[in-house]
C-alpha positions in Angstrom: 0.0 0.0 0.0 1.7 3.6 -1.1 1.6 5.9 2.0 0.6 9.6 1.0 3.1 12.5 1.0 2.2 15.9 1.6 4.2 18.2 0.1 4.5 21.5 1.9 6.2 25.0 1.0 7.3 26.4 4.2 9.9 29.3 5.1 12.7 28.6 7.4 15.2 31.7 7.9 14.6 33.2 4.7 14.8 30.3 2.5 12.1 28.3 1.0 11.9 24.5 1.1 9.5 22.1 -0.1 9.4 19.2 2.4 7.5 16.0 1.7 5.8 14.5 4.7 3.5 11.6 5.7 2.7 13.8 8.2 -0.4 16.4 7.9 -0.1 19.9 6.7 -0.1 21.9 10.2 2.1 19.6 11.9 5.0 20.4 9.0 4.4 24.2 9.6 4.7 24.1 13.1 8.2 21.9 12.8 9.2 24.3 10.7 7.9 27.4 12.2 10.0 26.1 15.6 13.5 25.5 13.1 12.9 29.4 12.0 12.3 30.6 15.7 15.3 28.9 16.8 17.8 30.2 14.1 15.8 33.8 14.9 16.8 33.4 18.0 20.7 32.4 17.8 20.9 35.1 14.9 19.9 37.5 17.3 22.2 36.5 19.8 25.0 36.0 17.5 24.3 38.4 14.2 27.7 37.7 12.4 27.3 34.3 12.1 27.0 32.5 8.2 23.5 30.8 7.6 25.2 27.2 8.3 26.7 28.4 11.6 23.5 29.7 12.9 22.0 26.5 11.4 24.6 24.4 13.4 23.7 26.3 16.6 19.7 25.9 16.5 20.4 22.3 16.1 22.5 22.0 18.8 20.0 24.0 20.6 17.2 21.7 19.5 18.8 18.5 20.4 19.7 20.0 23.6 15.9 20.3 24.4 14.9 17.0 23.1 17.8 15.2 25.2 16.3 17.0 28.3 13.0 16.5 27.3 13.5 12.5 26.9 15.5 12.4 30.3 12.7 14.0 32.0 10.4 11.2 30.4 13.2 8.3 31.4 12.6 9.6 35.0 9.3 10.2 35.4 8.7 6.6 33.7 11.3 5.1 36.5 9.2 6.6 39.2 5.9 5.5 37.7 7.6 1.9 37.9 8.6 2.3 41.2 5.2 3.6 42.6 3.8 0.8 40.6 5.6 -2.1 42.2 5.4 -0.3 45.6 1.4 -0.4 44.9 1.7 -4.3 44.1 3.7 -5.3 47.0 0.9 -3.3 49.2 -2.0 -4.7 47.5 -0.3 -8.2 47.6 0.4 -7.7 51.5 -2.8 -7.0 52.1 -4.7 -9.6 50.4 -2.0 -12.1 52.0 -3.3 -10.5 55.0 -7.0 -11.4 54.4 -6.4 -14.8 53.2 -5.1 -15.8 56.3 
């Protein structure tokens, strides 16, 4: 079965791009709309810079965020599987406790 693929002009520091996506229309633009708020953002910072330096930057900046973002999740998974299996071992003393 061919998947669909959206094709989507879309405007990212300056430049235009066609990007082709299985993924709907909005969601492209808003992916994009964050890379072009994030180069903004480092050309503002950093004005001199080339277009691939800045690029280089927001990229660095964007992984950053995602790396913190999926360590966040890591955690809060690890302390949903804690509080899970302390739940367990309650509910399992408990009905030990009325079995007997």
């Amino acid at each position: 079965m061919e998947r669909h693929m959206n094709r989507v002009r879309v405007n990212i520091y300056g430049e235009e791009y066609t990007i082709r996506s299985e993924g709907d229309e909005e969601y492209i633009r808003q992916v994009a709309g964050y890379v072009d708020r994030k180069m903004r953002e480092i050309a503002e910072k950093a004005p001199n810079k080339s277009h691939a330096r800045v690029a280089i930057l927001a990229a660095l900046n964007i992984t950053d965020e995602y790396f913190a973002e999926r360590s966040k999740e890591k955690e809060g998974l690890q302390n949903l599987e804690e509080r899970a299996s302390t739940i367990i071992s309650l509910l399992d003393e408990k009905l030990s406790d009325a079995v007997e």
